[in-house]
C-alpha positions in Angstrom: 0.0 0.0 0.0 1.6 3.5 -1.0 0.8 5.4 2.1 1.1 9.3 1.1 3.3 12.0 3.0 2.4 13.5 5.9 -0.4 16.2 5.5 0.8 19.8 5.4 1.0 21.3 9.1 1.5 17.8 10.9 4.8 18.9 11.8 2.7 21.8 13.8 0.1 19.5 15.6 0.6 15.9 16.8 -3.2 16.3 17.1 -3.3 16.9 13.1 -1.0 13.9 12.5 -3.5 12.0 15.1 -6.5 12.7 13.2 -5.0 12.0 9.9 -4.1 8.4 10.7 -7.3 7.1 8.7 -8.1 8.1 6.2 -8.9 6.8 1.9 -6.6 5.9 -0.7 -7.7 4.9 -4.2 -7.5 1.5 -3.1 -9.4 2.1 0.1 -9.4 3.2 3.5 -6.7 2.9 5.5 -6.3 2.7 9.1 -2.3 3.4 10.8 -4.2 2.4 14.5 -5.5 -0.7 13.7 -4.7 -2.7 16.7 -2.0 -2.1 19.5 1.0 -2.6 18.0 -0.1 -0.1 15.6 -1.2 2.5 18.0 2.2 1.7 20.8 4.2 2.7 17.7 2.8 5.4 16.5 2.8 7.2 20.1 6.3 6.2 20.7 7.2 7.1 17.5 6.0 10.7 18.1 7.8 10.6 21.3 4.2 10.2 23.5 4.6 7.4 25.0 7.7 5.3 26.3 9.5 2.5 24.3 8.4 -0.4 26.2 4.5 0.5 26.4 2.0 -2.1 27.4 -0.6 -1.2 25.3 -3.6 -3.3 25.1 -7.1 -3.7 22.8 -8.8 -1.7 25.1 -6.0 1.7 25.6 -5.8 1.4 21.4 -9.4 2.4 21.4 -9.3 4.9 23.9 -6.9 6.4 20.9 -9.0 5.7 18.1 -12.2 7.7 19.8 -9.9 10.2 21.0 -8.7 11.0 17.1 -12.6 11.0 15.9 -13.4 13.0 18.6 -10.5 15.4 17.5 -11.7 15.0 13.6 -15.1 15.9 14.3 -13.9 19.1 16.5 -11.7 20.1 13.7 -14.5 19.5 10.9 -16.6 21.4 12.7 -14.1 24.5 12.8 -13.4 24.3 9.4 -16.9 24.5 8.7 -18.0 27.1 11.4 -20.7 25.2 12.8 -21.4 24.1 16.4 -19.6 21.4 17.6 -21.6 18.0 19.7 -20.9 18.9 22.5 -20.5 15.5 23.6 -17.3 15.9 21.8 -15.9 18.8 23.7 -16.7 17.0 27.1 -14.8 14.3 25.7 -12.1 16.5 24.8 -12.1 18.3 28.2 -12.0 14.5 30.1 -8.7 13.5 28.4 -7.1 16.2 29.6 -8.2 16.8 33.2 -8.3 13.0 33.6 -4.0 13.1 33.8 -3.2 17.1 33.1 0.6 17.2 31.1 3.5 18.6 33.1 4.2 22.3 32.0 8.1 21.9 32.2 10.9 24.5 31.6 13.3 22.9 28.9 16.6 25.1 28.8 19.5 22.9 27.7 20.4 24.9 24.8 20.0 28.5 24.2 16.9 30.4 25.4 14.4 28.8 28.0 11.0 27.5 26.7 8.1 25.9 28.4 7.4 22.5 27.1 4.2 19.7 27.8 5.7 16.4 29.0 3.9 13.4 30.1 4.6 11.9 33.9 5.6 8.4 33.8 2.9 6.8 35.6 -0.1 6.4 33.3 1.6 6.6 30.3 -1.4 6.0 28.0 -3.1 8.4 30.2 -0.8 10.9 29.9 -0.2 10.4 25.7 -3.9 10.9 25.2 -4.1 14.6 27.6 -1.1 15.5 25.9 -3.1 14.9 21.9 -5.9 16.8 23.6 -4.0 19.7 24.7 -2.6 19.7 21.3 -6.2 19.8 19.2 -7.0 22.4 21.9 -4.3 24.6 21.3 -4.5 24.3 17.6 -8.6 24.8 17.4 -7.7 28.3 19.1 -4.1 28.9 18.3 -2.3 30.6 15.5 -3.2 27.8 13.0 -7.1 27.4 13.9 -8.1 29.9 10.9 -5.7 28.2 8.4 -7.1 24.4 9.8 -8.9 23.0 6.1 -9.5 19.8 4.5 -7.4 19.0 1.6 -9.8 19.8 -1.4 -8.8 16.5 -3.2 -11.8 14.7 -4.2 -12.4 11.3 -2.4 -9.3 12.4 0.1 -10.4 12.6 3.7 -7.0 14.0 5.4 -6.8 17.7 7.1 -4.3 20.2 6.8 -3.0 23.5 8.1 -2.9 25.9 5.1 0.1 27.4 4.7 -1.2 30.0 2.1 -4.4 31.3 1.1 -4.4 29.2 -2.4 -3.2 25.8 -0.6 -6.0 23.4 -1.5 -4.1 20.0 -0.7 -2.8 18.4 1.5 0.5 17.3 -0.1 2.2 17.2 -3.5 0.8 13.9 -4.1 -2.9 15.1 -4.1 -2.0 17.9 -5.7 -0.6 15.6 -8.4 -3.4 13.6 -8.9 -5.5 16.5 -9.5 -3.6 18.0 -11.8 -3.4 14.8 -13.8 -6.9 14.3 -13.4 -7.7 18.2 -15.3 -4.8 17.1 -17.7 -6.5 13.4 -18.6 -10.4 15.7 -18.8 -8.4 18.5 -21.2 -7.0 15.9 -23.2 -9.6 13.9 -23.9 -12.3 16.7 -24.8 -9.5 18.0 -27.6 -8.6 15.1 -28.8 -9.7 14.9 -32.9 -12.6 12.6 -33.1 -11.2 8.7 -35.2 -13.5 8.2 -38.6 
């Protein structure tokens, strides 16, 4: 399966990358959380979540509603309508359920504050730290530039990073383009005796 780059603005929001882990490919849908193994590397593979996690069926889940819940949030911004707000209690209960650390990093040049996760309740803590992530960016700098990649049949989000971005990679991009190239090309074509 060709598995496409990651979505513009992922770098900016682990929540972003999070939400974009299903989504459909020509082929079908894909699904980067299917069962634990998937979902232990993908947190430690964004640095959420220690090496050695014992993640089970039931903590892989808690993931997968977590990034729906965070989809349907960010739709619903994009969109300007009124989130369920079933959806913002959910939200709200990942991160007061095990609040990150607010940390000051300063091991190299100027001091910053960073979000780090305690190590008890790891799965806990991976899942308040996504949440304060799709929290910041529904109401941070990014929030007005939060758009789904206008790709027919793709279903990924992005964080614009211009006014005329309307994908959310090169590879989209590219198969729009060919797409309007195959249309042109065909409609001048000379008609065969």
């Amino acid at each position: 399966m060709d598995i496409p780059p990651p979505s513009a603005g992922e770098e900016l929001a682990t929540s972003l990358a999070l939400v974009n882990t299903r989504f459909r490919l020509p082929a079908g849908p894909y699904e980067a959380l299917a069962d634990p193994s998937a979902a232990r590397a993908w947190l430690t593979g964004r640095g959420l979540a220690p090496a050695g996690l014992d993640l089970g069926p039931a903590q892989a889940a808690r993931l997968r509603d977590l990034r729906e819940t965070l989809r349907a949030l960010f739709v619903s911004r994009i969109g300007g309508t009124p989130p369920d707000p079933r959806r913002v209690a959910a939200v709200n209960a990942a991160l007061v359920g095990c609040p990150p650390l607010r940390v000051l990093d300063w091991t190299a040049g100027d001091p910053a504050r960073t979000l780090r996760a305690a190590p008890s309740r790891p799965v806990e803590q991976a899942l308040a730290l996504l949440a304060d992530d799709g929290i910041d960016l529904l109401t941070g700098e990014h929030a007005g530039r939060l758009a789904a990649c206008g790709t027919p049949g793709c279903t990924r989000l992005m964080i614009r990073s211009h006014a005329a971005r309307r994908w959310c990679s090169t590879r989209c991009g590219n198969r729009v383009r060919a797409a309007r190239h195959a249309a042109s090309g065909s409609l001048s074509a000379p008609a065969r005796p």
